[in-house]
N, C-alpha and C positions, 0 to 999 in steps of 0.2 A: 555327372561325370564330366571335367573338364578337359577340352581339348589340350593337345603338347602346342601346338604351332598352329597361326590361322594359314588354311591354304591346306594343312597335311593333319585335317583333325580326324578322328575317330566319329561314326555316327553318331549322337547324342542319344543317350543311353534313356531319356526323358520322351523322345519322337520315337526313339526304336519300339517303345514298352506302347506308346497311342497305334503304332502300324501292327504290333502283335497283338493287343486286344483288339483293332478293327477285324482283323483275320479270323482270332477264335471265335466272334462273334460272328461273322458269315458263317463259317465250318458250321457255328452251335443253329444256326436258322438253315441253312441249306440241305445238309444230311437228316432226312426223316426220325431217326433212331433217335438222334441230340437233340430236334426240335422240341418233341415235348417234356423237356429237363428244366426243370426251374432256374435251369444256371444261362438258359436262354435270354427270358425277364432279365438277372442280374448284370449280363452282359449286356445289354438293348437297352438298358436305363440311360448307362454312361455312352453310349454309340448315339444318342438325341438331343442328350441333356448335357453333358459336356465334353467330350473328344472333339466337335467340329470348332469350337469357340479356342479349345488351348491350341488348336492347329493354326488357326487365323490368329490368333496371341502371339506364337510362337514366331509367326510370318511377320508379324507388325511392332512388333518387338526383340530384335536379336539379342539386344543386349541386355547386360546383368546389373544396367543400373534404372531407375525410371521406377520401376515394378518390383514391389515385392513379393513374397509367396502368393498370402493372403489374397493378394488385389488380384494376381494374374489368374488365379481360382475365379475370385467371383466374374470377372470379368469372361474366363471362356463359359460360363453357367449364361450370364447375359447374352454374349454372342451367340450361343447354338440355340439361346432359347427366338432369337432374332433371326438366326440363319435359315434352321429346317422349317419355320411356314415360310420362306421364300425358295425353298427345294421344291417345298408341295404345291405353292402356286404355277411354279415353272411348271413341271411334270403335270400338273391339271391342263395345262395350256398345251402339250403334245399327246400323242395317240397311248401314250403307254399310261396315262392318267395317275391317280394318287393310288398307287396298288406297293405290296412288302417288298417285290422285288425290286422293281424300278425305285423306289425309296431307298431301299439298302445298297442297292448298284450306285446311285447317285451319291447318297453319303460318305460310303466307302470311297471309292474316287476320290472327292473332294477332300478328304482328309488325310491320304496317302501322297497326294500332290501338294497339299498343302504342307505338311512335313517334307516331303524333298526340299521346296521352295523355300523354307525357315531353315531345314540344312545348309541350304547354299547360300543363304544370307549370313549364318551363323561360320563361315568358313574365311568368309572376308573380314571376322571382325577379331584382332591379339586372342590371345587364348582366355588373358584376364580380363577381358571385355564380354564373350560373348557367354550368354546364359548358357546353364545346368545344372541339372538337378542330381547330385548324388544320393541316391535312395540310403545306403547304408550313412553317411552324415545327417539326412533327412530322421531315418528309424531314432538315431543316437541322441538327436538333437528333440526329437519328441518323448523321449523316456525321459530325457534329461529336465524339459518341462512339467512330465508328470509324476515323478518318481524325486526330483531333488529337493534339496530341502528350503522350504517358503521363506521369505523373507518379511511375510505379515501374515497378520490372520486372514486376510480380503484377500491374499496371493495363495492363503493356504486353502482358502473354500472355492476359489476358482480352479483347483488343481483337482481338488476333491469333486468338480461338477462336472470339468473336462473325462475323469479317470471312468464317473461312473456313464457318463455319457457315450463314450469309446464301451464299456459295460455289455450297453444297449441294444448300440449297435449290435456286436456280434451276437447277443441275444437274439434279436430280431432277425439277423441272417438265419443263427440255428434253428429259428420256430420253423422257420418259411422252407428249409431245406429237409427238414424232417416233417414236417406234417403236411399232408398232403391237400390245397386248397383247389377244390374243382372249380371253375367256374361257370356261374352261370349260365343255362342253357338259355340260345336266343338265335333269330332267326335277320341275319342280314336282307332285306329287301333293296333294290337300287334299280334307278331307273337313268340309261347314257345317252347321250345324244348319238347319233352316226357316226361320230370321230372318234368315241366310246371314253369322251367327254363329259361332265359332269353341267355343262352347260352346251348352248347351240340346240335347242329343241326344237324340233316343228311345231308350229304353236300357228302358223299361216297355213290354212289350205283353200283351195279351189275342189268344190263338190266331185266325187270323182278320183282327186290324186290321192296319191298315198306319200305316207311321210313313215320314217323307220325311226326305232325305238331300241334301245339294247335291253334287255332286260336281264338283271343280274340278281341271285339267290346265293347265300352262302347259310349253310346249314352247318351252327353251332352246337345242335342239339343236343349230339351225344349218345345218339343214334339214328337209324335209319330214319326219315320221313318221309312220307309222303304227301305232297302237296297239292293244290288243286288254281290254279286262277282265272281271274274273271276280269274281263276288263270292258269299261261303262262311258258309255257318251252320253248325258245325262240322264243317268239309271238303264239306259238302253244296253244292253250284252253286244261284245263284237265277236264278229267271229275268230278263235284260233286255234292254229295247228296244235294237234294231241301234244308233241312236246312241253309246250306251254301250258296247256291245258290241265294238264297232269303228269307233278314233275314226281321224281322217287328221286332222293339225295340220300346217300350216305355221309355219315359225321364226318366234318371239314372237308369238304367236298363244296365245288361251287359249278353255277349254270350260271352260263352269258350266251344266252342267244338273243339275234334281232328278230323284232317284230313289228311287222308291215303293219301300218295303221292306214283305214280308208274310210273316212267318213262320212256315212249313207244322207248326211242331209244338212243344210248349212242352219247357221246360227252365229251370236256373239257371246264371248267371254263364256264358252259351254266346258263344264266341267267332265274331262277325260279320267276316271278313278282307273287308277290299278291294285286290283285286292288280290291278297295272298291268303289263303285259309292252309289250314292246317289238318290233321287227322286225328283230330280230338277235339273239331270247333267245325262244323261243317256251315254255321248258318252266319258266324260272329267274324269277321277280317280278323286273322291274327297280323298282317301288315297292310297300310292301305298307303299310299301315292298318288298325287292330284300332278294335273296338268290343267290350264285353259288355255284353249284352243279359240279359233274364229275360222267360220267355215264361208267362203261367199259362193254365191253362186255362178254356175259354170259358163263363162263368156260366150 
């Protein structure tokens, strides 16, 4: 949709549709009811994989000449596949760690701002200069490729590969929306530092101190569990609170609680196990998590 005048243009009809899907894709993860909707996935795909790259595009690129469709496509596909592990390194590196919400709050942002930011660059530049996408010229101009008539035979089986591929596509949406694919039951285990970091462990102690451990379960299963843990200073059991001890999680449901670690007797490079059994495995770790530690003795 091209602007009349730079300085008095209209939102761009291309930023507007990236800040409406950022939105229904929060609305479809935030509200319980829409979470588990397969329309969730199909909105969360394009919110990772390319809305953060055609915003920083859109920011580095105002205008309508340099970049053609094609290119500024792959290129926001490259950029968000470049941007969001440099979202997850940040967020690993503060207290609110790599978790859906702080992910999604981070993205969103960054892509809402970044559309302002490519508005307001695209507002400085003649109306015939700055990029836009008219969807219905867009629609018009793609029937017209697949639908008009070839000019060779190679133009005519490229039309004929694009039509039944577009096909597919929507085949593959209506499987995925109609038939119901559960997924696999599975049991997150996670072990945080005290900053409820994914790094920073106590791994140094003095006979005596205690060092703290987050200890985090997410129960995929699909129903109720009940679990049991155990945790080993080379094979030796420590002691823990019944919480830990024996957790009961309901499906998508999660536990993060700290756990005081004090270890009764020193050593080097001694393996600290954290096992998680299940209730339908009571003798076999259905998850297990190492730590080595060094324990010296007490000055």
């Amino acid at each position: 949709m091209r602007s009349h005048m730079a300085g008095n243009q209209k939102f761009p009809s291309d930023l507007l549709f990236v800040i409406g899907l950022v939105i229904l894709t929060d609305i479809f993860v935030l509200i319980p009811v829409l979470s588990e909707s397969f329309i969730r996935t199909v909105l969360g795909l394009p919110l990772v994989l390319f809305l953060p790259g055609y915003a920083l595009v859109a920011l580095l690129f105002p205008a309508n000449n340099g970049l053609e469709g094609i290119e500024r496509a792959a290129l926001s596909v490259g950029m968000s596949v470049a941007t969001v592990p440099l979202i997850g390194l940040v967020l690993n590196n503060t207290s609110f760690g790599i978790r859906e919400m702080p992910l999604l709050a981070s993205l969103s942002l960054l892509i809402i701002l970044t559309c302002a930011a490519a508005y307001v660059r695209r507002r400085q530049l003649p109306e015939d200069k700055a990029f836009g996408v008219s969807f219905k010229a867009s629609a018009h101009s793609l029937l017209v490729e697949i639908l008009g008539k070839p000019e060779s035979s190679t133009e005519k089986i490229l039309r004929v590969f694009l039509a039944i591929s577009v096909m597919a596509l929507v085949g593959s949406l209506a499987y995925v929306s109609i038939i119901p694919h559960e997924q696999e039951p599975f049991t997150e285990f996670y072990i945080l530092g005290p900053d409820k970091t994914a790094n920073n462990y106590t791994t140094e102690y003095i006979q005596g101190d205690s060092g703290t451990v987050i200890i985090g379960v997410v129960n995929h299963e699909h129903r109720t569990v009940n679990y049991t843990m155990d945790v080993r200073l080379e094979n030796r059991s420590l002691a823990l609170p019944e919480n830990l001890k024996n957790i009961q999680l309901e499906d998508n449901t999660t536990l993060e609680e700290p756990l005081e670690i004090t270890p009764s007797f020193e050593g080097e490079n001694m393996e600290l196990q954290f096992l998680l059994f299940n209730d339908t495995e009571k003798d076999v770790p259905y998850r297990d998590l190492r730590l080595w530690i060094n324990v010296t003795e007490e000055a």
